[in-house]
KOLNU-191614 format. One record per residue (C-alpha): x, y, z; residue number from 0. Coordinates in steps of 0.02 Angstrom, whole numbers, plus 32768, in hexadecimal, padded with zeros to 4 digits. Layout:
N
NODE     u     v     w  num
NODE     X     Y     Z  NUM
...
***
This chain:
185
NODE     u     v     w  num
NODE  8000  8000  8000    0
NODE  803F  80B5  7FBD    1
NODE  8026  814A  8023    2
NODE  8035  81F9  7FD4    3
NODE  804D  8295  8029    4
NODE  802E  832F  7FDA    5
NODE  808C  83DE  802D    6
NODE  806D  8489  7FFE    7
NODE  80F6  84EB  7FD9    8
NODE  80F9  8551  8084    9
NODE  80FA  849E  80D6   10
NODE  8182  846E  806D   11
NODE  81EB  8506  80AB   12
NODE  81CB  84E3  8153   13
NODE  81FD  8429  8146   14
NODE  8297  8458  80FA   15
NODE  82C7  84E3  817E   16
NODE  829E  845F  820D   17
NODE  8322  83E2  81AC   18
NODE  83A1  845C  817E   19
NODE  837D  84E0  820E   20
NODE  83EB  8573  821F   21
NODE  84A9  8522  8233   22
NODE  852C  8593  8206   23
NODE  8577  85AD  8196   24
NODE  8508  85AF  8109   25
NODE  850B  858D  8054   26
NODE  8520  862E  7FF8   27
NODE  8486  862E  7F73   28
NODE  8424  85CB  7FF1   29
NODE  838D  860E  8038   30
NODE  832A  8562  8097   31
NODE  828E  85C7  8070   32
NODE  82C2  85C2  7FA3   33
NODE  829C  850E  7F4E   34
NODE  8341  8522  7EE0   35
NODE  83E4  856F  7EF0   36
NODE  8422  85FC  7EB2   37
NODE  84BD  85BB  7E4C   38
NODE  850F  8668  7E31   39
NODE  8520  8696  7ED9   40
NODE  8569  85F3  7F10   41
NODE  85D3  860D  7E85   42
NODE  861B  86B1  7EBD   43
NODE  8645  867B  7F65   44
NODE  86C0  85EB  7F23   45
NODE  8762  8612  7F31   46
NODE  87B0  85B1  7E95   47
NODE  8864  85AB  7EC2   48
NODE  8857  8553  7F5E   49
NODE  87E1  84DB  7F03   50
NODE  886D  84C0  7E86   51
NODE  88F0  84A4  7F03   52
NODE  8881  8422  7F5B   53
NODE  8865  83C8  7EBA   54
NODE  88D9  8328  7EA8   55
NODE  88DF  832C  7DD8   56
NODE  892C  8284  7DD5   57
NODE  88B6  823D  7E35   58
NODE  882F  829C  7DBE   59
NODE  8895  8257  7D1F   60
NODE  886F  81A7  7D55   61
NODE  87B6  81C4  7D54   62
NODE  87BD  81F2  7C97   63
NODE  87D0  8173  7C02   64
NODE  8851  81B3  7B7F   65
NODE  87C3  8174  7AED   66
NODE  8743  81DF  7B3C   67
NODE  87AC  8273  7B3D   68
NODE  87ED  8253  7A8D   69
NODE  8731  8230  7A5D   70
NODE  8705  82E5  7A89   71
NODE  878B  8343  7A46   72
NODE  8789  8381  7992   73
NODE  882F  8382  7938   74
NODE  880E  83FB  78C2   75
NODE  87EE  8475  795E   76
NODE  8884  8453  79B5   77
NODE  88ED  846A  791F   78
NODE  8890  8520  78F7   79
NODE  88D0  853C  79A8   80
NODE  898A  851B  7995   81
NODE  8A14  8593  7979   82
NODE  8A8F  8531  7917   83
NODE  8B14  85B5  7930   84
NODE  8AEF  85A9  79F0   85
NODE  8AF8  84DB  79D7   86
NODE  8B9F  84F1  7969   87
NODE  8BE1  855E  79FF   88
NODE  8BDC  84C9  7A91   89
NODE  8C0C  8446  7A0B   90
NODE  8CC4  83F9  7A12   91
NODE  8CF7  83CF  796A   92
NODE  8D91  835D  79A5   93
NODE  8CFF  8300  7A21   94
NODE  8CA4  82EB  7988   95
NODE  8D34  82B9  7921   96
NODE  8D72  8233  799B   97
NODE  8CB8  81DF  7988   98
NODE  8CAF  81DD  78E7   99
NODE  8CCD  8125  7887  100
NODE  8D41  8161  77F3  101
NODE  8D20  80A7  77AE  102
NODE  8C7B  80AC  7786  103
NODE  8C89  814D  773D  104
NODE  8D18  8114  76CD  105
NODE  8CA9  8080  76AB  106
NODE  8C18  80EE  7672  107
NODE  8C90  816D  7613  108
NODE  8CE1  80D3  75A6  109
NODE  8C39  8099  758E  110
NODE  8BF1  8143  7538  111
NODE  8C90  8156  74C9  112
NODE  8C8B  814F  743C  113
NODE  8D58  8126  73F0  114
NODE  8D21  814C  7343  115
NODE  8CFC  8201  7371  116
NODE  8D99  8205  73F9  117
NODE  8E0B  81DA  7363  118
NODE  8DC7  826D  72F8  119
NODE  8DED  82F2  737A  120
NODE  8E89  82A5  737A  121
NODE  8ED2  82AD  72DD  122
NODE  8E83  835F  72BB  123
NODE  8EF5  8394  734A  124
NODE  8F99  831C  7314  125
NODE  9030  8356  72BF  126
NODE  905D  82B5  726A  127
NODE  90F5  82FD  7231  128
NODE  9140  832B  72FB  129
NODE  90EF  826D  732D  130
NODE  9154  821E  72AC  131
NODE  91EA  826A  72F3  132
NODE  91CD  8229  73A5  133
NODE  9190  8190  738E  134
NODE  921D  80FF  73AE  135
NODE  9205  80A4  7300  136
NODE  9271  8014  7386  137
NODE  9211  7FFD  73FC  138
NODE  9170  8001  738B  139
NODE  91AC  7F71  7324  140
NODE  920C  7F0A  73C9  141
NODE  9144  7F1B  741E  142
NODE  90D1  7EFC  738D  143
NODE  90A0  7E49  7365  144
NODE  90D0  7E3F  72B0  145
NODE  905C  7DA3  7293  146
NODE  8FBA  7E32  72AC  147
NODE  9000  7EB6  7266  148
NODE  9027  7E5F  71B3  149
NODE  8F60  7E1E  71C5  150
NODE  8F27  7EC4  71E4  151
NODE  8F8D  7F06  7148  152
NODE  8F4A  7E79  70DC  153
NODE  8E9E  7E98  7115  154
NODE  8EAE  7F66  70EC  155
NODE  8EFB  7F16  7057  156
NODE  8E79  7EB9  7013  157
NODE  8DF3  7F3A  704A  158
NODE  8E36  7FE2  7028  159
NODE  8E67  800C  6F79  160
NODE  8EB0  80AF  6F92  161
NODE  8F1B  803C  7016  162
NODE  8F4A  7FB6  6FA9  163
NODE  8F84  8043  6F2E  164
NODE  9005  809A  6FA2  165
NODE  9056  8000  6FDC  166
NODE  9065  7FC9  6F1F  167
NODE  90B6  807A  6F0D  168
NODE  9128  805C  6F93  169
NODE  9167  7FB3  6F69  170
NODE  919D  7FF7  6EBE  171
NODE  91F1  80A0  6EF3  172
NODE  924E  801E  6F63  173
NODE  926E  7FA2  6ED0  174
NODE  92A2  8037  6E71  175
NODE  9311  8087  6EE7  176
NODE  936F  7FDB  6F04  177
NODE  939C  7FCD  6E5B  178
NODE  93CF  8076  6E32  179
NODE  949C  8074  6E37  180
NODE  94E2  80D3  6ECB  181
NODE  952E  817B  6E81  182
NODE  95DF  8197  6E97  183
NODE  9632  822C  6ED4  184
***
């Protein structure tokens, strides 16, 4: 069995004077006779920085789950917020450096070039005529496997008319010069 009571608002009051009485100190905004409290004036009479100093934020940090902070923020406001030449001022670049795995970004560089173009930049900025003259025509022919460097000639050989051509050229002005006589003096 249910039994309802029904107070007027004056009874109300009274009930909640006799309950709450008149104890000191009381609640700034809070007036027993008022059924709800008047927010601003409580607000006013809290002083903030002792509330901060009383404040244990680890403990606070515990009660919060990382995914339901990241859930709530918006990326795209944070980044309107930052001041990368603030950021750039508090970043060390030899921190930086020392984390940074040069492997994998040589991996990723070899992987995007391209040798083809490499080797045109290159000879548009080689002077074939100083290389000749410091390259150690010794050591070039004491390091090279002769067995893949005749295949590769035969190969340009049979391919490359304009190729074939100047090495016929050069085997003849050879010929030729060997069986010129030697002039006298």
């Amino acid at each position: 069995m249910d039994i309802n009571f029904t107070l007027s608002d004056e009874s109300l009051r009274n009930l909640r004077n006799a309950v709450i009485g008149s104890t000191d100190p009381k609640l700034p905004g809070f007036d027993p006779n008022a059924i709800a409290f008047n927010y601003t004036a409580l607000g006013d009479e809290i002083d903030y920085t002792a509330l901060s100093d009383a404040i244990s934020y680890s403990s606070l940090a515990e009660q919060f789950d990382v995914n339901d902070i990241a859930g709530s923020v918006c990326t795209r406001d944070v980044a309107n917020e930052l001041d990368m030449e603030d950021l750039a001022s508090y970043l060390d670049v030899r921190e930086v450096a020392r984390h940074v795995d040069t492997s994998d970004i040589a991996r990723d560089v070899a992987g995007e070039l391209d040798l083809s173009d490499v080797a045109r930049e290159l000879s548009s900025e080689l002077d074939y005529t100083t290389l000749a003259y410091e390259i150690d025509k010794s050591e070039i022919s004491e390091s090279r496997d002769h067995y893949v460097l005749a295949k590769f000639i035969i190969e340009h050989f049979q391919k490359n008319e304009e190729f074939r051509k100047s090495v016929i050229d050069a085997i003849f002005e050879r010929v030729i010069s060997k069986m010129q006589p030697k002039a006298t003096v």
